[in-house]
C-alpha positions as CSV (number, residue, x, y, z in Angstrom):
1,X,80.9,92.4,178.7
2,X,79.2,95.5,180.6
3,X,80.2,98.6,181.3
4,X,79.4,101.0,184.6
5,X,79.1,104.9,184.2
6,X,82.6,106.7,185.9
7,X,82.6,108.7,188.8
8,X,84.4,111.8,189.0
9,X,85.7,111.8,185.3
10,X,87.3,108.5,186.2
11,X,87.8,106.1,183.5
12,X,84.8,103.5,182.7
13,X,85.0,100.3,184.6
14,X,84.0,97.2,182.5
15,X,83.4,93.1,183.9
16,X,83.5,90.0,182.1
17,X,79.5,89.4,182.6
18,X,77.7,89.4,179.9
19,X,80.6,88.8,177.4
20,X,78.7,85.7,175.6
21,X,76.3,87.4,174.0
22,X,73.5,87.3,176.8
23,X,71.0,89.7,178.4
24,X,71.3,93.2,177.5
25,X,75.1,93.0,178.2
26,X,75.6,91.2,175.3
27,X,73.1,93.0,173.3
28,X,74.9,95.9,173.5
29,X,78.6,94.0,172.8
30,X,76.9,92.4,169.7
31,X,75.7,96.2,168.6
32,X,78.8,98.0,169.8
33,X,81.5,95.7,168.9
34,X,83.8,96.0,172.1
35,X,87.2,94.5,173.0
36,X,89.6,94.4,175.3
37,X,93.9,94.3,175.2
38,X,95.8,94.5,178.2
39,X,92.9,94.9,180.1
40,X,91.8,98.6,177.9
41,X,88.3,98.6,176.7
42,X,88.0,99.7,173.1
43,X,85.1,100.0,170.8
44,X,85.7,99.4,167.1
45,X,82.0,99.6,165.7
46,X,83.3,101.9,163.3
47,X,86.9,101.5,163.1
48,X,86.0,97.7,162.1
49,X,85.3,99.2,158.6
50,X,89.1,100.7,158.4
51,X,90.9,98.1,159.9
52,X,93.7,97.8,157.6
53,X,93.2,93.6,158.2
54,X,89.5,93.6,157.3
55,X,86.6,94.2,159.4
56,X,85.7,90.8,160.1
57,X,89.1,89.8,161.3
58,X,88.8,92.3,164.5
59,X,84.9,91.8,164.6
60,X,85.6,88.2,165.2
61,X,86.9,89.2,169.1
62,X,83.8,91.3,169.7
63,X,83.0,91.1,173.4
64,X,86.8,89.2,174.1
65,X,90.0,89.5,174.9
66,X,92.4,89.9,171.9
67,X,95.7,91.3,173.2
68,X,97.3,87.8,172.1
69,X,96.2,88.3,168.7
70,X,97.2,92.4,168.9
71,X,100.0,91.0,169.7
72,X,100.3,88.3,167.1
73,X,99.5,90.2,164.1
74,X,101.3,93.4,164.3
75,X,105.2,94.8,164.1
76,X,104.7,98.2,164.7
77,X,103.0,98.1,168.2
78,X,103.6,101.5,169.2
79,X,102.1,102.8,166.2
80,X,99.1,100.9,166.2
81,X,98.3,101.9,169.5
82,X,98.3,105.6,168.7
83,X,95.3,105.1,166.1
84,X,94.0,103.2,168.7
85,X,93.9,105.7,171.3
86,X,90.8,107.3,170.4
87,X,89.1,104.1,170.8
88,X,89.6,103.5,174.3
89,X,86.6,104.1,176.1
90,X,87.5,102.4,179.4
91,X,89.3,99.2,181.0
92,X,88.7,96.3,183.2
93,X,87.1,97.2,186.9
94,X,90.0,96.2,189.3
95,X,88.1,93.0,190.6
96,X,88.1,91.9,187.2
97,X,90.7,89.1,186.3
98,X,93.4,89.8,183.0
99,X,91.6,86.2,182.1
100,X,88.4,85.0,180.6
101,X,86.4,82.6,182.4
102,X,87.1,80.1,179.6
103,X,90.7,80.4,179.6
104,X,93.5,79.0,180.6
105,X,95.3,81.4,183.2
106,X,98.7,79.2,183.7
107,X,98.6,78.6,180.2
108,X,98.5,82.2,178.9
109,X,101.4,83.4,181.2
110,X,103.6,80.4,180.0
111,X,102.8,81.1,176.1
112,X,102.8,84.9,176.9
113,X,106.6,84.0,178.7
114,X,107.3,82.1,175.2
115,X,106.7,84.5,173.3
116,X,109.4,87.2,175.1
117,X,111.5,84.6,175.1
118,X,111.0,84.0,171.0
119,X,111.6,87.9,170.6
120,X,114.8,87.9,172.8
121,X,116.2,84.9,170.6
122,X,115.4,87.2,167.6
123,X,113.7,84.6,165.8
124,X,111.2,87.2,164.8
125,X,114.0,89.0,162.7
126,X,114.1,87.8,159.2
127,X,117.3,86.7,157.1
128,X,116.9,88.7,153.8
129,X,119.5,86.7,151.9
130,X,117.1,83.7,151.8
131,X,114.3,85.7,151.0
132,X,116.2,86.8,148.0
133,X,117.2,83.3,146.8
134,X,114.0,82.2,147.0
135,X,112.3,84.8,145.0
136,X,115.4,84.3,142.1
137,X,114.7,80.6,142.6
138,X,111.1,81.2,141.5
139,X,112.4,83.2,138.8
140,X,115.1,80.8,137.1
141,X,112.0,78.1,137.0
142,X,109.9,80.7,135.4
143,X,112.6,81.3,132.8
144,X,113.3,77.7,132.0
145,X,109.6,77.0,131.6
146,X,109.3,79.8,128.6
147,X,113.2,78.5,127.2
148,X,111.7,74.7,127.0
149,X,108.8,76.0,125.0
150,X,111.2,78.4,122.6
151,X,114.2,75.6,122.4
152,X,112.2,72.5,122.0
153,X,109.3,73.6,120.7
154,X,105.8,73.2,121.1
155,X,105.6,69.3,121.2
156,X,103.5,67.5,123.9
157,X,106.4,66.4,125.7
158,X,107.9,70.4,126.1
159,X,104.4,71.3,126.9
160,X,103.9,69.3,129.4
161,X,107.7,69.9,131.0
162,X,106.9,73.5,130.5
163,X,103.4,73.2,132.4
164,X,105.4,71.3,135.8
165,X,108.0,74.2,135.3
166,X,105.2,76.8,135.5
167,X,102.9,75.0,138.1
168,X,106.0,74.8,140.6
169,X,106.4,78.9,140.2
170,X,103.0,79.0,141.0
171,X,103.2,77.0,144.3
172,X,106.2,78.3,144.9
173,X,105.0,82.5,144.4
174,X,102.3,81.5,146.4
175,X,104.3,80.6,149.4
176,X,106.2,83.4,149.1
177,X,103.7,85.9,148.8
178,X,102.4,84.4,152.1
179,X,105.7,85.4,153.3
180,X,105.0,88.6,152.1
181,X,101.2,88.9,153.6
182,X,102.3,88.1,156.8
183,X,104.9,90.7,157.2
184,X,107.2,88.5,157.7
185,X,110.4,89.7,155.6
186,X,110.7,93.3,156.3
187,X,110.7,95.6,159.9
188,X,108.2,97.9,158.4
189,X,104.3,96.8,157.7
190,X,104.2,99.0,154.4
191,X,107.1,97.3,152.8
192,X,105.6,94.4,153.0
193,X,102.6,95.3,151.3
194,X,104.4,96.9,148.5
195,X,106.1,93.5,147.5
196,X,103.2,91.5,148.5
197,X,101.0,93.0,145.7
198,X,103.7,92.4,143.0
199,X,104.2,88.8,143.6
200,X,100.8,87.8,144.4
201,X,99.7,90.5,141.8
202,X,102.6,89.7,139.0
203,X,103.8,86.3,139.7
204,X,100.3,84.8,140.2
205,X,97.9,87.0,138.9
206,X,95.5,87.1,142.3
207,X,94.7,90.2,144.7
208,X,96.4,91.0,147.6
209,X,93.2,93.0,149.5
210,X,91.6,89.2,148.8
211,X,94.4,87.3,150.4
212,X,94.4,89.4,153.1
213,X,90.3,89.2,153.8
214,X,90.3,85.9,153.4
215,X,93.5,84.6,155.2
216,X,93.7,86.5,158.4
217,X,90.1,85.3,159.7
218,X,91.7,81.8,159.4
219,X,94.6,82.3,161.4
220,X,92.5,84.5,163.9
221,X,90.0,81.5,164.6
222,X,90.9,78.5,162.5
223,X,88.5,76.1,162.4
224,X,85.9,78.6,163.9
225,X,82.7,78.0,161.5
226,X,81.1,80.9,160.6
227,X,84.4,82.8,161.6
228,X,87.3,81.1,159.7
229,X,86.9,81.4,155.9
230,X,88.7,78.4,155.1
231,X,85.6,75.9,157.0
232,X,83.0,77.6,154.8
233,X,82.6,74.7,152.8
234,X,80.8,72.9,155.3
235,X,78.2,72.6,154.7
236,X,77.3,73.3,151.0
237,X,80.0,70.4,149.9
238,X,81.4,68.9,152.9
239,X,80.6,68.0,156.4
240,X,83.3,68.9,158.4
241,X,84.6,68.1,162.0
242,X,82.9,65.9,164.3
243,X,80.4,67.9,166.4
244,X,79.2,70.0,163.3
245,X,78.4,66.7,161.4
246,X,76.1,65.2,163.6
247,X,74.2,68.7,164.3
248,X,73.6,68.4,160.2
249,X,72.7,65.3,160.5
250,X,70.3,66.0,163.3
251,X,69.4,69.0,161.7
252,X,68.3,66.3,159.0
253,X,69.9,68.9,156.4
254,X,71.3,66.9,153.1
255,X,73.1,69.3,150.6
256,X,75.5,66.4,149.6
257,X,75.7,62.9,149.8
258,X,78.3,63.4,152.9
259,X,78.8,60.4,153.3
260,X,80.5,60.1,150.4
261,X,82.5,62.9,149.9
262,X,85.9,61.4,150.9
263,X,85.5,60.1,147.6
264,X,83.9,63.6,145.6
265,X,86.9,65.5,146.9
266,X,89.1,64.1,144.4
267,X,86.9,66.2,142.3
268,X,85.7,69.1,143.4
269,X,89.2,69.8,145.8
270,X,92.2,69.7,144.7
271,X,91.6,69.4,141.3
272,X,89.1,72.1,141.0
273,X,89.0,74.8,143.2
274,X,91.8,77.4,141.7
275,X,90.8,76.5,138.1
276,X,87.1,76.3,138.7
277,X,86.3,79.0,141.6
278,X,89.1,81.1,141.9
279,X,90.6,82.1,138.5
280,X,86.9,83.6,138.4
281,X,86.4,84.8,142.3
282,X,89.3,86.8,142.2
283,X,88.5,89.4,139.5
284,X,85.0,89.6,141.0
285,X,86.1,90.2,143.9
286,X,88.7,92.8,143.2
287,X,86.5,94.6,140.8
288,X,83.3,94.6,143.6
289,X,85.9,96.2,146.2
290,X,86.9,98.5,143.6
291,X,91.0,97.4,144.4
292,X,92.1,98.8,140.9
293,X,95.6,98.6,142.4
294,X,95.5,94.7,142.6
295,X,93.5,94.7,139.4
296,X,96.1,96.3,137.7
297,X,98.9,93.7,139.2
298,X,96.5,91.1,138.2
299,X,96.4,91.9,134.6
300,X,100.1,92.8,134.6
301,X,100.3,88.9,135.2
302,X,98.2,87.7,132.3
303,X,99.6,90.3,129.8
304,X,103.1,88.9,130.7
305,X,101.6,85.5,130.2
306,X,100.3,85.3,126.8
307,X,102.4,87.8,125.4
308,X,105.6,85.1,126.5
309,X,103.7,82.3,125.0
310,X,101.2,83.4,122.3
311,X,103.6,83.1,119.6
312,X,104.7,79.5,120.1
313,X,101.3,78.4,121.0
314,X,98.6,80.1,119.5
315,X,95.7,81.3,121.2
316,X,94.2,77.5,121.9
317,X,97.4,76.6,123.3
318,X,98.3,79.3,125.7
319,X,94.7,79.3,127.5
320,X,95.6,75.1,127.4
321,X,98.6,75.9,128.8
322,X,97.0,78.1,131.6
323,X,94.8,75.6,132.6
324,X,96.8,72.9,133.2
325,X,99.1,75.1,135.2
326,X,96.3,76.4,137.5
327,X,95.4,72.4,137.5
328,X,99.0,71.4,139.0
329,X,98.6,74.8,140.9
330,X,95.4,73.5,142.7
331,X,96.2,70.1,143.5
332,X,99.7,71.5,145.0
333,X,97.9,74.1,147.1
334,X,94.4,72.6,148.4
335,X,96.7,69.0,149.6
336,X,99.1,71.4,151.7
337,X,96.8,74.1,153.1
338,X,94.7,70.9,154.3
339,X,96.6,68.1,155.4
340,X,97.1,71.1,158.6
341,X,93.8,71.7,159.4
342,X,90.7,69.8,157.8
343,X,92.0,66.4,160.2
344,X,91.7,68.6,163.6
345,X,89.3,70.1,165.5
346,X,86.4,71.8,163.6
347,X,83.6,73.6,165.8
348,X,82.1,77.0,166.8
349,X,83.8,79.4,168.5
350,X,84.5,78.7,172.2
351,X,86.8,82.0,173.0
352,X,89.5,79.5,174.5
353,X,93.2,81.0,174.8
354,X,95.2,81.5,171.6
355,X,97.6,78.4,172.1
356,X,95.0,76.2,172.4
357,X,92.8,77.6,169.6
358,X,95.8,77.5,167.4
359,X,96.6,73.7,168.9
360,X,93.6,72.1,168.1
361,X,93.1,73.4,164.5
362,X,96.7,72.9,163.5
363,X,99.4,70.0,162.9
364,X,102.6,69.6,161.6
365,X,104.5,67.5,159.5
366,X,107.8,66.1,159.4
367,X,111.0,68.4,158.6
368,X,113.1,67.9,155.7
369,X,114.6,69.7,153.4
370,X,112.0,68.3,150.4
371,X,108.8,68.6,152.7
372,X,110.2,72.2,153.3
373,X,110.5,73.2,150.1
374,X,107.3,71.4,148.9
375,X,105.0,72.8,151.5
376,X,106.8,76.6,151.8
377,X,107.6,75.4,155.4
378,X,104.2,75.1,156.1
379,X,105.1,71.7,157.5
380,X,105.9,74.2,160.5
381,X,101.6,74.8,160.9
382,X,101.9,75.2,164.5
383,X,104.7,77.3,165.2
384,X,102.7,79.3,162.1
385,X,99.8,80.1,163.6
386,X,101.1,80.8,167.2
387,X,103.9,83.5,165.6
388,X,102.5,84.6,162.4
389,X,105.0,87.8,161.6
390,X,107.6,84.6,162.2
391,X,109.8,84.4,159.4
392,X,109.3,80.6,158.3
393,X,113.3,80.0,158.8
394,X,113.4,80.3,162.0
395,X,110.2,78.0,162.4
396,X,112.4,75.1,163.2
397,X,114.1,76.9,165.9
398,X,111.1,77.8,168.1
399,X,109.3,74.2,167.6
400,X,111.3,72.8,170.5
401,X,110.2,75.2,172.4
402,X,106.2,75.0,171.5
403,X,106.4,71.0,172.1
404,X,108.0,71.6,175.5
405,X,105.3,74.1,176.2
406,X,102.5,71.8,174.7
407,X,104.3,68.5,177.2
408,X,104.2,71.0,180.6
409,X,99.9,71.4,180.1
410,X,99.1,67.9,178.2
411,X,98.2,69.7,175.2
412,X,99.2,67.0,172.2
413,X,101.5,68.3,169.6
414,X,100.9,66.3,166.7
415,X,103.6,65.6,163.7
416,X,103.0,63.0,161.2
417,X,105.1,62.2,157.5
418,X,103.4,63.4,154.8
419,X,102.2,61.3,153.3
420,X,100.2,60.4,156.2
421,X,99.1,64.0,156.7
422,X,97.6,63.9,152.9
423,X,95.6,60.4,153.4
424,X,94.1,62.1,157.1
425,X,92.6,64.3,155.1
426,X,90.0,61.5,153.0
427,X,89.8,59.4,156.4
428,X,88.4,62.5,158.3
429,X,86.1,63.0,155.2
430,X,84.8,59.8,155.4
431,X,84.6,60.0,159.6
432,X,82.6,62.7,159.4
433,X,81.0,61.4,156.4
434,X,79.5,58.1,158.7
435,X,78.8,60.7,161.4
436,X,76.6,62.9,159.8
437,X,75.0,60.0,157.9
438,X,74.2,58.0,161.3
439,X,72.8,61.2,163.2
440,X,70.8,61.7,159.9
441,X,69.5,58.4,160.2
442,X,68.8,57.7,163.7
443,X,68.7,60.6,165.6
C-alpha cells in the first residue's frame, strides 16, 4: 500500500500498489503497520500494542483490507470506531477498487449480503436460558464427581468414575468459556470478559489474556503458518499441509521423522499436550504478562480443587487424580479442535477474501444432538469461523444458508461423521508425512 501527500488539507489518498510487501511501498507498510476498513486508511503501529485482542491479531492485516474481520470480531461497532478515529490517516484514492487484487469481488458482496441477512434474522442474539443450563449442567457433573468420591469412597472404581465426571466438566467449561471469549452470550463486550475469566479462570484453572492471544490469531488466519497459533507445530513435531511439507522436505530440514508422525501423535497429541505443555505454559505465561487477575482465577481453581479432595485422597491421590483429568481433558480437546482444521488447507498467507480463508481451513461434522454436546457445537466449524460473536445455537440455522452461498461460487462445503473427521486427521499426518519424506528424498 502507498500513500500520496494531500492537496489543500484534503484527506491522504492511498492505492493498493505496493501492499505485498515490495519496494519501498511495502517497506514502509511492514514498518508502519497500515490497514484499511471501508476503504479508511488507519495506522496502528502503536495502537497494535493496546489492542484489546492482542497485537498480533491486528498486525496480521498489516498492508490489507480487514473491514470483514472489523466486522467479524466486534459488537460494539460504533464504539470501536471512536478509539479508532484518531488512527485514520487517510482512505482509498477514488480510482482505487473496495477490493484486493486477490480477492473475490462477487464473492465479498454475496458473503457481505449474508451477513445483513444473518443480523436481520437475529441469529446474532443469544438465548440466555441455554446459556444458563449449560453452565448448571457443568455444575451438577462437577458436584456428582466430588459426591462419588465422598459416598463410595476412594476405591479404584469411584476414582476412576469420579476422574470421567471431572474430565467431562473440563471439556465441557472449556466450551463454554469459548462461548464466553467470543462474546457471544451477552450485548456488551465487558460482560463477557467478566464471566469469561471466572470459568476459564475457576472452572478450568487457565488464563483468559492467554486464550484470548492465542485464539483470535487462529480464527483471524487459520491455517496461516507463521500467523495462526494453532499450525505452529509445524515444523518442530509435525509437517503439516501439503505445500509446506514438500518446501521442508526440499529445504532438506529433518526435526522429526515426519514420516512417521501419524503414528507419534498418539503420543505427543492428544494424550499430551494439556498435561505435558499447558498445565505448565499457562502460569508462565500469565506470570511473564504480569495478568495477576487471571493468576488469581487460576489459583482460585486449584485451591478449590484440593481443598474438595485432599481429605479423601491424600496428597498422592489428588495430584493422581489431577492428572488423569487433564489426561481425559486432552485427548477430548486436541481430537475436536483438529478433526476441523489439521485435514484442510495449511499454507502461508495469501490475503484471499474471508469466506474463502475461513472455507479452506475449516470443516464440519455431522449434527446431532451427541456430536453437539461432545464437540460444544464445534461440529458447526464453518459457520464458526465466518460469524464468530455467533451464539453456537443458532449455528444450525445459518448453515443452510453458508452451503447455499458456498454451491452459487463452487466453493466445497465439506461435512463428514465423526468418526471420519477423527481418522482424517492420522491420514493427513501420514499424507504429508510421504510428502515431505519424497521431496526430502528426491528433490
Amino acid at each position: 500500500m502507498e500513500g500520496s501527500e494531500p492537496a489543500g488539507g484534503a484527506m491522504r489518498r492511498f492505492t493498493w500498489e505496493g501492499r505485498s510487501g515490495s519496494g519501498t511501498g511495502g517497506a514502509r507498510r511492514r514498518r508502519e503497520r497500515w490497514l484499511v476498513i471501508d476503504r479508511k486508511v488507519y495506522d496502528i503501529s502503536h495502537f497494535c500494542r493496546r489492542h484489546p485482542g492482542g497485537s498480533r491479531v491486528i498486525s496480521h492485516y498489516a498492508g490489507q483490507d480487514a473491514t470483514d474481520p472489523f466486522i467479524a470480531f466486534h459488537l460494539d461497532k460504533a464504539l470501536v470506531r471512536k478509539y479508532m478515529a484518531p488512527l485514520l490517516i487517510g482512505e482509498l484514492a477514488p480510482d482505487q477498487p473496495s477490493f484486493e487484487p486477490s480477492k473475490n469481488k462477487k464473492l465479498v458482496e454475496d458473503f457481505r449480503e449474508l451477513r445483513a441477512t444473518v443480523e436481520k434474522m437475529g441469529l446474532l442474539q443469544p438465548n440466555h436460558a441455554f446459556f444458563i443450563l449449560y453452565l448448571c449442567h457443568i455444575l451438577v457433573l462437577d458436584v456428582a464427581a466430588w459426591l462419588v468420591i465422598w459416598y463410595f469412597g476412594a476405591s479404584l472404581v469411584p476414582f476412576l468414575l469420579s476422574a470421567v465426571l471431572l474430565g467431562t466438566v473440563q471439556a465441557q467449561a472449556g466450551w463454554l468459556q469459548h462461548d464466553f471469549g467470543h462474546l457471544s452470550v451477552f450485548s456488551k463486550s465487558r460482560w463477557n470478559h467478566w464471566v469469561h475469566k471466572f470459568v476459564i479462570g475457576h472452572l478450568k484453572g487457565a488464563p483468559a489474556s492467554w486464550w484470548n492471544h492465542l485464539h483470535f490469531q487462529h480464527h483471524a488466519k487459520p491455517n496461516c503458518f507463521r500467523k495462526d497459533p494453532d499450525v505452529n507445530m509445524h515444523p518442530l513435531f509435525f509437517a503439516l499441509g501439503k505445500t509446506l511439507s514438500v518446501e521442508l522436505g526440499v529445504q532438506k530440514k529433518k526435526f522429526m521423522p515426519y514420516n512417521h508422525q501419524h503414528k507419534y501423535f498418539f503420543i505427543i497429541g492428544p494424550p499430551a499436550l494439556v498435561p505435558l505443555y499447558f498445565q505448565w505454559y499457562i502460569f508462565y505465561f500469565a506470570v511473564q504478562r504480569k495478568q495477576w487477575v487471571d493468576l488469581a482465577w487460576m489459583l482460585s481453581f486449584y485451591i478449590r480443587f484440593f481443598l474438595t479432595y485432599l481429605p479423601f485422597l491424600g496428597v498422592k491421590g489428588t495430584l493422581g487424580l489431577h492428572l488423569l483429568v487433564r489426561f481425559i481433558e486432552s485427548n477430548w480437546f486436541v481430537w475436536v479442535t483438529q478433526m476441523n482444521h489439521i485435514p484442510m488447507h495449511i499454507d502461508y498467507d495469501k490475503n484471499v477474501d474471508w469466506f474463502s480463508t475461513q472455507l479452506q481451513a475449516t470443516c464440519n461434522v455431522h449434527q446431532s444432538f451427541f456430536n453437539d454436546w461432545f464437540s460444544g457445537h464445534l461440529n458447526f466449524q464453518i459457520e464458526h469461523h465466518l460469524f464468530p460473536t455467533m451464539p453456537r445455537h443458532n449455528y444450525w440455522k445459518v448453515a443452510p444458508l453458508v452451503r447455499s452461498l458456498c454451491a452459487k461460487h463452487g466453493i466445497e462445503y465439506q461435512c463428514k461423521p465423526l468418526l471420519t473427521a477423527f481418522a482424517d486427521i492420522v491420514h493427513s499426518l501420514k499424507d504429508s508425512g510421504e510428502l515431505w519424506l519424497d521431496a526430502y528424498l528426491h528433490k
